[in-house]
C-alpha positions as semicolon CSV with decimal commas, in nm:
position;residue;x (nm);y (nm);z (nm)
1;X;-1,927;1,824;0,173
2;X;-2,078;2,046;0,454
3;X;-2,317;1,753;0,524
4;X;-2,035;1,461;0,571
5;X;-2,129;1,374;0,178
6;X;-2,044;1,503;-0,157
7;X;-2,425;1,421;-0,316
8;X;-2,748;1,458;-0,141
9;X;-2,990;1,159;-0,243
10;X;-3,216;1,190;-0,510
11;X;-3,511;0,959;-0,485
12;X;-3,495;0,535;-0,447
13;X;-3,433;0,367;-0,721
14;X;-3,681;0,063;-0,805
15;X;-3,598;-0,249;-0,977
16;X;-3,850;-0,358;-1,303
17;X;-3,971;-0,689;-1,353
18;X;-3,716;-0,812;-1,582
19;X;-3,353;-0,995;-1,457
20;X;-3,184;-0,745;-1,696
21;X;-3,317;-0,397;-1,688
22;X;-3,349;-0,182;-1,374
23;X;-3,474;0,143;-1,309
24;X;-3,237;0,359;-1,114
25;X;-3,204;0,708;-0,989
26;X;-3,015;0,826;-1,260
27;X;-3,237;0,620;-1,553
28;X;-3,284;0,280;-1,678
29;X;-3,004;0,027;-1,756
30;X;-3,007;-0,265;-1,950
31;X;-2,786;-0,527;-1,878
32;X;-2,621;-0,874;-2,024
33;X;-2,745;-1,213;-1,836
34;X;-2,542;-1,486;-1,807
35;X;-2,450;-1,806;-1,577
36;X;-2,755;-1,713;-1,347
37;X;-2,587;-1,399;-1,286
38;X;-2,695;-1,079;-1,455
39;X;-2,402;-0,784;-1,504
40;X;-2,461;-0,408;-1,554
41;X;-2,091;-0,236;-1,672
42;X;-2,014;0,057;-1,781
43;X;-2,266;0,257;-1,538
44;X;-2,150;0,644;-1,464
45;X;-2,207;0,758;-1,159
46;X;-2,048;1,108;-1,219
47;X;-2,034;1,375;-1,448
48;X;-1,690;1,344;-1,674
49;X;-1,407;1,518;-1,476
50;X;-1,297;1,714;-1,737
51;X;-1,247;2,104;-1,833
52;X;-1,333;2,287;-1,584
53;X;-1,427;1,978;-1,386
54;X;-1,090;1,871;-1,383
55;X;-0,918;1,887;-1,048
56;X;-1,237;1,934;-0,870
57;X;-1,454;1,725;-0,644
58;X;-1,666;1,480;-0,881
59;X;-2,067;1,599;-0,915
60;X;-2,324;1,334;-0,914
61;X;-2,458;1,180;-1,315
62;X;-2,707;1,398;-1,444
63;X;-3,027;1,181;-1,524
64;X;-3,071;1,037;-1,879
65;X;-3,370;0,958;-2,084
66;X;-3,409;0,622;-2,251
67;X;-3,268;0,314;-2,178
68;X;-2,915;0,275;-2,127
69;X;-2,719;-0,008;-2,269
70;X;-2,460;-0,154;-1,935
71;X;-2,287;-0,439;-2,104
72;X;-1,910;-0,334;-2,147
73;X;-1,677;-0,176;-1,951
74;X;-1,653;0,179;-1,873
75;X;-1,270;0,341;-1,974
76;X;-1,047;0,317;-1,702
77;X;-0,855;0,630;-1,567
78;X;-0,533;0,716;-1,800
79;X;-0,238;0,510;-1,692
80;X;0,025;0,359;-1,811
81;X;-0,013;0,006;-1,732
82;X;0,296;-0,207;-1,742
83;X;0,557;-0,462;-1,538
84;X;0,381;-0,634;-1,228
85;X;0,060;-0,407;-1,263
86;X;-0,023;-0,640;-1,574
87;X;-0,039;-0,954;-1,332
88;X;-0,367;-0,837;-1,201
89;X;-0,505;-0,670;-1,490
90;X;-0,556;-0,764;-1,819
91;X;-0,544;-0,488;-2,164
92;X;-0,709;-0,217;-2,024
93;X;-1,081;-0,150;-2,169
94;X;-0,965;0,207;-2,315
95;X;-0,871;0,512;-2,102
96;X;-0,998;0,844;-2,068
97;X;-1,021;1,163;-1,846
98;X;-1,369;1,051;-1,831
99;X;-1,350;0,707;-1,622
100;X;-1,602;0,759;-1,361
101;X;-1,757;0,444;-1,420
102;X;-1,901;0,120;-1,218
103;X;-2,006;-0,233;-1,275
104;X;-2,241;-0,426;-1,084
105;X;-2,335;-0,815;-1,088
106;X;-2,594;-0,954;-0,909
107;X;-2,832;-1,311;-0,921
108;X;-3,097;-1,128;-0,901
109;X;-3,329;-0,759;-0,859
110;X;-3,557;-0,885;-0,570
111;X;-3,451;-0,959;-0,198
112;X;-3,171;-0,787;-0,005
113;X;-2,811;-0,940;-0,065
114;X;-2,518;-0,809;0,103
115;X;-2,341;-0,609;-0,098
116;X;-1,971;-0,593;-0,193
117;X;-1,787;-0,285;-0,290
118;X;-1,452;-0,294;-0,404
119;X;-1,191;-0,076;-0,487
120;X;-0,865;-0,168;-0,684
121;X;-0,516;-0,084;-0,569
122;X;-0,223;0,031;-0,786
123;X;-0,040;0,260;-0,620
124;X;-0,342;0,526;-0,671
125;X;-0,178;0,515;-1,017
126;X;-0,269;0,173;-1,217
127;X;-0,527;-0,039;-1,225
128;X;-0,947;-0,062;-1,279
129;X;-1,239;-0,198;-1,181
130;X;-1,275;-0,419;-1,487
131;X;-0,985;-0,610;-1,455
132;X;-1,038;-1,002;-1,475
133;X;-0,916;-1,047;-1,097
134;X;-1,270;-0,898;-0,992
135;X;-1,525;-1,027;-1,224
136;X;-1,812;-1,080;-1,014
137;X;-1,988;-1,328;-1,103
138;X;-1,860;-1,652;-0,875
139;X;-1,935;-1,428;-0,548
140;X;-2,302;-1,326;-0,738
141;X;-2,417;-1,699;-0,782
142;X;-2,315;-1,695;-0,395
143;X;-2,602;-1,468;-0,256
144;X;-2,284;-1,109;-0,333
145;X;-2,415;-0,829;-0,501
146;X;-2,093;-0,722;-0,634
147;X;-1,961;-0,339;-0,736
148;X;-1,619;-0,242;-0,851
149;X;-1,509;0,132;-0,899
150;X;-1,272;0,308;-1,179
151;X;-1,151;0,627;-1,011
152;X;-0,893;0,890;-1,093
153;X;-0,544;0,759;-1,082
154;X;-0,225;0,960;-1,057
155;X;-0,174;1,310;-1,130
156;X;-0,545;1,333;-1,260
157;X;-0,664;1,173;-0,890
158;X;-0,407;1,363;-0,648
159;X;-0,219;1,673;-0,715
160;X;-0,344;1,903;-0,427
161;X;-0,292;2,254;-0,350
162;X;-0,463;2,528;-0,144
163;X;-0,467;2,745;-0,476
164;X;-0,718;2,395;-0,617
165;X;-0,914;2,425;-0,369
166;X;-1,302;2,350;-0,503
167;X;-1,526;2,609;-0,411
168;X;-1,836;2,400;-0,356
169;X;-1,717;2,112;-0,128
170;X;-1,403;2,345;-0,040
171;X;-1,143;2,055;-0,061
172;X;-0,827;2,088;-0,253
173;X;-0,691;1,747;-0,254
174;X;-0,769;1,399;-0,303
175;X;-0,991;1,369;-0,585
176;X;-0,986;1,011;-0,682
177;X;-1,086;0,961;-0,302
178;X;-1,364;1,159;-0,330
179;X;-1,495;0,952;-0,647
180;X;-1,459;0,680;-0,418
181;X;-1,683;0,827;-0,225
182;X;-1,928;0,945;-0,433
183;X;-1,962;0,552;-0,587
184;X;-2,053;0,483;-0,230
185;X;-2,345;0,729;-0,242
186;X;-2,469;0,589;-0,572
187;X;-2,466;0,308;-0,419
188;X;-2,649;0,387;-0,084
189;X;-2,898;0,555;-0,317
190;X;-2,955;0,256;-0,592
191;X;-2,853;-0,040;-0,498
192;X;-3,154;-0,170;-0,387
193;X;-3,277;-0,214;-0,732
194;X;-3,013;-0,464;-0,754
195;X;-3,108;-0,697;-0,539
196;X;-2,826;-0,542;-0,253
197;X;-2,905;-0,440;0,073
198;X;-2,806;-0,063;0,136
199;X;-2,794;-0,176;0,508
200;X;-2,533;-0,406;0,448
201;X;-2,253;-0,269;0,224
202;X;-1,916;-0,394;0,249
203;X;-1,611;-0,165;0,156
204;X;-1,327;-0,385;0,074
205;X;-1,012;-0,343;-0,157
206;X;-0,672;-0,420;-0,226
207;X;-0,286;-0,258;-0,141
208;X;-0,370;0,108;-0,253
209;X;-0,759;0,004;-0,265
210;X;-0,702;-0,083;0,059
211;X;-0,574;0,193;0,234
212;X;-0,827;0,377;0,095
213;X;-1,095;0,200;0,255
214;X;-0,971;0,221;0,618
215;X;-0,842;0,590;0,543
216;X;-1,224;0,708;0,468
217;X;-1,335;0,512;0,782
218;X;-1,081;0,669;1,018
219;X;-1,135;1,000;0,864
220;X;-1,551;0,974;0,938
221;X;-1,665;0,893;0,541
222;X;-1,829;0,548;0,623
223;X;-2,145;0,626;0,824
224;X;-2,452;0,595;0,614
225;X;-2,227;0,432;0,343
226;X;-2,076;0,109;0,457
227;X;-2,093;-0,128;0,735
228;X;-1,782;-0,295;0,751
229;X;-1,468;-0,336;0,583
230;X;-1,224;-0,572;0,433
231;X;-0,839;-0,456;0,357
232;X;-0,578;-0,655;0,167
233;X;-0,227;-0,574;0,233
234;X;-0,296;-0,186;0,269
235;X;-0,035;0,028;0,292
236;X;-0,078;0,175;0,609
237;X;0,229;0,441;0,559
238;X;0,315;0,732;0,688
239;X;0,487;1,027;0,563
240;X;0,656;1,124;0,331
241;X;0,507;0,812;0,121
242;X;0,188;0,949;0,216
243;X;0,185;1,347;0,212
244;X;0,111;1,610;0,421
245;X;-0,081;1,930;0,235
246;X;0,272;2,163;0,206
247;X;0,442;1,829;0,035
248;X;0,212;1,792;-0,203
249;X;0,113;2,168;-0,278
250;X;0,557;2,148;-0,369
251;X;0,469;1,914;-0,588
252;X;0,181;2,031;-0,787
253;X;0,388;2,369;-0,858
254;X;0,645;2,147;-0,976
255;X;0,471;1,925;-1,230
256;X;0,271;2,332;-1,313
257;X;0,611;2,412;-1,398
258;X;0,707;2,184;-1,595
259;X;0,444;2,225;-1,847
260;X;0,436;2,557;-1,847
261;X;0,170;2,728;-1,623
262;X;0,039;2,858;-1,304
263;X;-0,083;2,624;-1,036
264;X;-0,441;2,750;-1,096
265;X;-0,401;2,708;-1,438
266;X;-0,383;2,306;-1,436
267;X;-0,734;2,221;-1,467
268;X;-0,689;2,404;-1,816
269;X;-0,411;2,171;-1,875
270;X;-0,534;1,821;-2,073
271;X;-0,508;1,519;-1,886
272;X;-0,253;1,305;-2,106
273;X;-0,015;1,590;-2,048
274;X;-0,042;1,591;-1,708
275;X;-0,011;1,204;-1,681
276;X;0,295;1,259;-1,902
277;X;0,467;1,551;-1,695
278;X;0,431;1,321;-1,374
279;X;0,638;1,014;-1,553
280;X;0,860;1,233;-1,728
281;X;0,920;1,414;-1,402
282;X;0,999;1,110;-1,205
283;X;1,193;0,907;-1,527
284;X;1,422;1,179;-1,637
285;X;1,495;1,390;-1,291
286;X;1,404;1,154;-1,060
287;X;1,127;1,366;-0,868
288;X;0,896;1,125;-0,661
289;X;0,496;1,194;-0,722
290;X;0,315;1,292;-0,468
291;X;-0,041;1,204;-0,604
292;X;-0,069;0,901;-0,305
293;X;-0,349;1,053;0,014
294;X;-0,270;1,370;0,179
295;X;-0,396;1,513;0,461
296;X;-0,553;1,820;0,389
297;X;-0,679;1,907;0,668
298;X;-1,110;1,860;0,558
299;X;-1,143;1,533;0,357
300;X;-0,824;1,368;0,555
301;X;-0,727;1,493;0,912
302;X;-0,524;1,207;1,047
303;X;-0,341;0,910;0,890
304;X;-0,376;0,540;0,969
305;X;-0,098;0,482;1,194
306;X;-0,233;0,758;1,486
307;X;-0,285;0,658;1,804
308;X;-0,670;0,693;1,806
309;X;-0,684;0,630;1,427
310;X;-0,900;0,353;1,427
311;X;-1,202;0,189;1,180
312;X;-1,477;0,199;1,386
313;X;-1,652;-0,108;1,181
314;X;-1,572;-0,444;1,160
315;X;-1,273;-0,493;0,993
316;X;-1,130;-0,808;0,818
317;X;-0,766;-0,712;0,763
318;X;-0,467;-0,930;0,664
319;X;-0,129;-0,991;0,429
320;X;0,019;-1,218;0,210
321;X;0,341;-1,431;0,329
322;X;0,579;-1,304;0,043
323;X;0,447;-0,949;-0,025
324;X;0,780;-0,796;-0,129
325;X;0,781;-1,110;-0,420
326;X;0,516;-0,863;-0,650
327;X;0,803;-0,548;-0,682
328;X;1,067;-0,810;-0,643
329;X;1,059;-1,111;-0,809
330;X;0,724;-1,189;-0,988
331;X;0,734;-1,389;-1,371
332;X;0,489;-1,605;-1,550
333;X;0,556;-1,954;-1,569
334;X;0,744;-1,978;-1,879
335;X;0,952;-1,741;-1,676
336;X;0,888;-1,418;-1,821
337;X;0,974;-1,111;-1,609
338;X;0,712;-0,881;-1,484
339;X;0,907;-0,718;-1,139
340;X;1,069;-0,419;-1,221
341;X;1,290;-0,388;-0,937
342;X;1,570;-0,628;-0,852
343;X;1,715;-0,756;-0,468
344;X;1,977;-0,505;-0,360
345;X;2,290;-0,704;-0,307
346;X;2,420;-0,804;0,019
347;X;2,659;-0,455;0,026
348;X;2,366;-0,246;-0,058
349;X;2,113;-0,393;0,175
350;X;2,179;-0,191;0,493
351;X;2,145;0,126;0,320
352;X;1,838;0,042;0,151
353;X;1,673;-0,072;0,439
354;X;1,766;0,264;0,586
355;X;1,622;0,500;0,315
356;X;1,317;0,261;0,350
357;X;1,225;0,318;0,691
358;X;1,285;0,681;0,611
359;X;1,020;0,630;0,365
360;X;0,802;0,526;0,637
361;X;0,935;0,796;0,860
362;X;1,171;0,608;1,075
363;X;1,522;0,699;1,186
364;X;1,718;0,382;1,204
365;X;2,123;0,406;1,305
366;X;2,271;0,245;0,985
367;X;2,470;0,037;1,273
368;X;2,164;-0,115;1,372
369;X;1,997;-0,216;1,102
370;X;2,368;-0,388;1,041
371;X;2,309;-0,633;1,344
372;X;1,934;-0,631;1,245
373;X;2,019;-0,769;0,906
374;X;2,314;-1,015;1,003
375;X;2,019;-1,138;1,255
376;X;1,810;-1,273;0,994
377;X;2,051;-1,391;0,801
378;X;2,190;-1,171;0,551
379;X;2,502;-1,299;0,497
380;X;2,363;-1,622;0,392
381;X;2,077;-1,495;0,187
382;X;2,014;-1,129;0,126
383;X;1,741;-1,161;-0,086
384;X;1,588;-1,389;0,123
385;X;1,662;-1,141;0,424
386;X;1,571;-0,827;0,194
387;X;1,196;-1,021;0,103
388;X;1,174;-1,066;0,465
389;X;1,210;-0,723;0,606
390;X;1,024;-0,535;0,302
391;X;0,722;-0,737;0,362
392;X;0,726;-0,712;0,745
393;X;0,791;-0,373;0,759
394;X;0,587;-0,208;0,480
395;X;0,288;-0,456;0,542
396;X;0,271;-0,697;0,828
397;X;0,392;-0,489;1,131
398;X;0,158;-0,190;1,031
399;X;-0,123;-0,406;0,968
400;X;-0,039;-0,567;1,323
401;X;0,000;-0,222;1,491
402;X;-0,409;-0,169;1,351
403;X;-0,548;-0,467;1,467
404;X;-0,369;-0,391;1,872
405;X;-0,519;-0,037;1,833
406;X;-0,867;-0,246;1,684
407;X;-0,852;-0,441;2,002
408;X;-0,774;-0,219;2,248
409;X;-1,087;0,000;2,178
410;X;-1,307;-0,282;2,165
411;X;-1,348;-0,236;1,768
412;X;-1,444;-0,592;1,643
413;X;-1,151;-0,684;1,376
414;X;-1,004;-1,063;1,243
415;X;-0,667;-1,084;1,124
416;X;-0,579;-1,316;0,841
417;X;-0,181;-1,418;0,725
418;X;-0,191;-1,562;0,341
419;X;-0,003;-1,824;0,254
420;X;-0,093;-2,012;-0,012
421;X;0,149;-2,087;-0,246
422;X;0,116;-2,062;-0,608
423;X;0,273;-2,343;-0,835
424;X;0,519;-2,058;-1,020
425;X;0,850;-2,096;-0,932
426;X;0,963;-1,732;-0,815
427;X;0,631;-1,600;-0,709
428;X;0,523;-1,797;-0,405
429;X;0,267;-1,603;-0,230
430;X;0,357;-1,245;-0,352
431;X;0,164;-0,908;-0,264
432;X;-0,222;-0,961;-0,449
433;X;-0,245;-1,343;-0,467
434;X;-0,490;-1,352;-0,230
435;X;-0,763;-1,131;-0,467
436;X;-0,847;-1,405;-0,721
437;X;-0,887;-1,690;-0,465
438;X;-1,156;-1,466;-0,263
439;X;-1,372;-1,363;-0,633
440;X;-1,298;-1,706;-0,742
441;X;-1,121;-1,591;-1,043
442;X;-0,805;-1,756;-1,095
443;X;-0,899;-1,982;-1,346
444;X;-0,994;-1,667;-1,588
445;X;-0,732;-1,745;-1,872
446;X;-0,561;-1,425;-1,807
447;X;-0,417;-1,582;-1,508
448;X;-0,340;-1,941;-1,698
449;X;0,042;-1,873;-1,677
450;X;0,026;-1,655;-1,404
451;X;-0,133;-1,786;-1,132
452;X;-0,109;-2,145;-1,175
453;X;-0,299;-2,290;-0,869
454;X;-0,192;-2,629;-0,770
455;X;-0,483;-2,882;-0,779
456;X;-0,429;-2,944;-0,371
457;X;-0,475;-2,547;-0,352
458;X;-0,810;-2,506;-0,497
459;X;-1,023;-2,622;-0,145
460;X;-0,828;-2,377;0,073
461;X;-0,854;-2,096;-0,231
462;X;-1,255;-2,220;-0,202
463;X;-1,254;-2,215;0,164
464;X;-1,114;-1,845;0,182
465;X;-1,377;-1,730;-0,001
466;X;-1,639;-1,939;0,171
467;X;-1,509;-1,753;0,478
468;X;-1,564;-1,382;0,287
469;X;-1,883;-1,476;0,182
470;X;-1,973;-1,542;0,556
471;X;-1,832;-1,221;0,696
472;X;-2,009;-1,021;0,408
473;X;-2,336;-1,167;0,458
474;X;-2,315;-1,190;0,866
475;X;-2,022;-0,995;0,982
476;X;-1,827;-1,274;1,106
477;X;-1,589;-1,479;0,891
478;X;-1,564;-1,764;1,114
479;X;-1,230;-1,781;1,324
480;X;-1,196;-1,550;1,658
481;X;-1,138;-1,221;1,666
482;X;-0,800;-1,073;1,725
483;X;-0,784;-0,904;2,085
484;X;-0,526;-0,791;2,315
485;X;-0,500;-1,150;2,513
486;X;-0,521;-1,381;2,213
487;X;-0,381;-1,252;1,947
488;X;-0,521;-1,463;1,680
489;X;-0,476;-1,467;1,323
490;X;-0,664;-1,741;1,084
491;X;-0,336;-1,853;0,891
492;X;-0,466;-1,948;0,528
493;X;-0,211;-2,232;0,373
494;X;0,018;-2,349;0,252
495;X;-0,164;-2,663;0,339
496;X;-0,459;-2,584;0,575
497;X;-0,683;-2,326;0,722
498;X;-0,644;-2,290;1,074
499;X;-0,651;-1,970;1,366
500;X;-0,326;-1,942;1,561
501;X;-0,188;-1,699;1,839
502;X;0,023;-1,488;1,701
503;X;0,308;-1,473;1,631
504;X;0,352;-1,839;1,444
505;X;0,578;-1,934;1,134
506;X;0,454;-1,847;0,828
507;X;0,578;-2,176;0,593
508;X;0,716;-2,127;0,269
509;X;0,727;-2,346;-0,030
């Protein structure tokens, strides 16, 4: 990482004459046409992270002779994949230590198409780019290149410690960050034989994904890699959700502990067992992981919510109206349960509002978060008032506080406020419901009885992604930008599209 990049380019990659085999870097790919759109899955764009590679800053694909076959999905990272993280993603396609893997769809291997990167969220602990929610082909027929990343998840993608430290790129944290950024080389270095334009890359994700994109801006990872960004509902947190180097390093030695061996010593350790220490950990005594970003001081030196911490790029940056609804209260429609997590009752609420701003690292006076809470109405409805606050305060203030810091130093940014509201009963316009309306997806039948989009829904789902397509292929989505004297944000349903000054109601159903 000495030169800003954990790969130096090999030579361009150059597309062949047919729609389903390209020439890249690394080798040639062959991969499965279909609907006008042609899909390569299953690429690597790493070597395997495991044995001694484990715990270690990923190292570019070695070449391969022949033809490779790209027409199923790469393993995703191991994770155990239940509750609300099914809403998103279907049966995962395998897992495996060895999940650095990409997918790419695009119409076609001439011209130069703006090009979409996207990374899942998760909690930096579920999920993969396969899931149905991202299938790429809707944006593809649209003029989208399309690329979605597995990375390593959990213990496997963020125990840090000093004693880890990799002696190449001299990092000793965040490791499913740095295959993040490593996909974003491959692509600067091939995606030109896919028809994208390495000039115009777009880093965009979801919650964890999210973060992850604006975190690698503010932290100087996007120049030469992507032009702009898009962030849904990130987590902009601060500590101790997100953790400084000495938090997590107290960590690591615990979950080394628990199976047995020296800090140094867990790269010898196999991966399922370290997946399984960091659930048993938190299931049986109730230790919190510390796998999310952490500031280590070289790949991470300052956290979103800093006072200079800002994406110098265009940003597109917004949050659904009922966020808290995905941890809270999300259920197919036959009514089956998928939230793990349950409204505290009205008794209970003060204190957990407390313990999450301290989360967030926020003092509150218990007292006044009392007359905070009777304020909006908690005596009447505390899980109405609970829904309320967790959304605000995990998702919409923060993402507020970035775009006045956006605007303030000139950095071009739109703000957008989802609210359109899915035909469930109980899951309204939770955290995540805006992902499948902007890749067109949510008529994929995994989503048949969980997304449900009412027929007078489907324009304004078509008309947010109209507006993604727009800001992907010119940089401008098509409402103004958010600045310090307007204050707008383009407020997406329940019934129209339409910009407002901020702040406005947000309707429910």
């Amino acid at each position: 990482m000495r030169d800003g990049r954990l790969l130096a380019p090999r030579s361009a990659a150059m597309a062949l004459s047919t729609d389903s085999e390209v020439l890249t870097a690394d080798g040639r790919l062959r991969g499965r046409r279909a609907h006008e759109v042609t899909a390569f899955l299953g690429i690597p764009y790493a070597e395997p992270p495991v044995g001694e590679a484990r715990l270690r800053s990923p190292r570019p694909v070695r070449p391969w002779a022949g033809c490779r076959t790209a027409e199923r999905l790469g393993p995703a990272s191991l994770q155990h994949l239940a509750g609300q993280h099914t809403w998103l993603n279907a049966a995962l396609p395998g897992t495996s230590e060895d999940c650095l893997y990409l997918n790419v769809w695009t119409a076609g291997l001439t011209g130069a198409r703006p090009v979409l990167v996207w990374l899942h969220g998760g909690q930096t602990r579920h999920g993969h780019g396969g899931s149905p929610a991202y299938e790429g082909t809707a944006l593809a027929r649209r003029g989208v290149v399309v690329v979605t990343v597995n990375y390593r998840l959990g213990a496997l993608g963020g125990l840090a410690h000093p004693a880890l430290q990799d002696p190449d790129s001299r990092v000793c944290a965040n490791w499913g960050m740095q295959d993040q950024l490593l996909a974003l080389d491959w692509v600067a270095r091939n995606i030109a034989a896919f028809g994208g334009d390495p000039a115009r890359v777009t880093l965009a994700g979801q919650s964890s994904g999210a973060a992850s994109a604006i975190l690698l801006a503010q932290n100087g990872h996007a120049s030469g890699r992507y032009a702009q960004c898009i962030a849904h509902s990130p987590p902009l947190f601060r500590p101790p959700a997100y953790a400084e180097l000495d938090a997590a390093a107290a960590y690591a030695e615990t979950v080394a502990h628990y199976v047995g061996v020296g800090v140094r010593e867990l790269r010898g350790v196999d991966g399922a067992q370290l997946q399984a220490a960091e659930r048993e950990l938190g299931a049986r005594l109730g230790v919190r992981p510390q796998t999310a970003p952490v500031r280590d001081g070289v790949f991470l030196r300052r956290w979103p919510h800093e006072p200079r911490a800002v994406v110098p790029l265009p940003l597109l940056i917004g949050w659904t109206r009922d966020e808290a609804d995905f941890w809270f209260d999300l259920s197919t429609q036959d009514g089956t349960r998928l939230s793990p997590e349950t409204y505290p009752p009205a008794d209970a609420l003060a204190a957990r509002y407390v313990g999450l701003l301290a989360q967030q690292g926020q003092s509150v006076e218990e007292g006044a978060v009392r007359r905070l809470l009777a304020a909006h109405g908690a005596d009447r409805d505390p899980s109405a008032c609970w829904r309320a606050l967790y959304t605000h305060t995990l998702f919409r203030e923060p993402i507020l506080a970035l775009l006045r810091r956006q605007a303030e130093h000139a950095a071009p940014c739109w703000g957008y406020a989802f609210g359109l509201a899915l035909a469930n009963a109980g899951t309204r316009a939770p955290h995540g419901a805006d992902v499948p309306c902007v890749f067109d997806t949510w008529a994929h039948p995994h989503f048949a009885d969980r997304l449900h989009m009412a027929p007078r829904a489907v324009p304004l789902a078509h008309a947010m992604r109209d507006a993604w397509v727009r800001f992907l292929t010119s940089g401008d989505p098509g409402w103004p930008r958010f600045a310090a004297c307007s204050r707008v944000i383009q407020r997406i349903g329940p019934d129209a599209m339409d910009a407002l000054p901020w702040p406005f109601e947000e309707p429910g159903p």
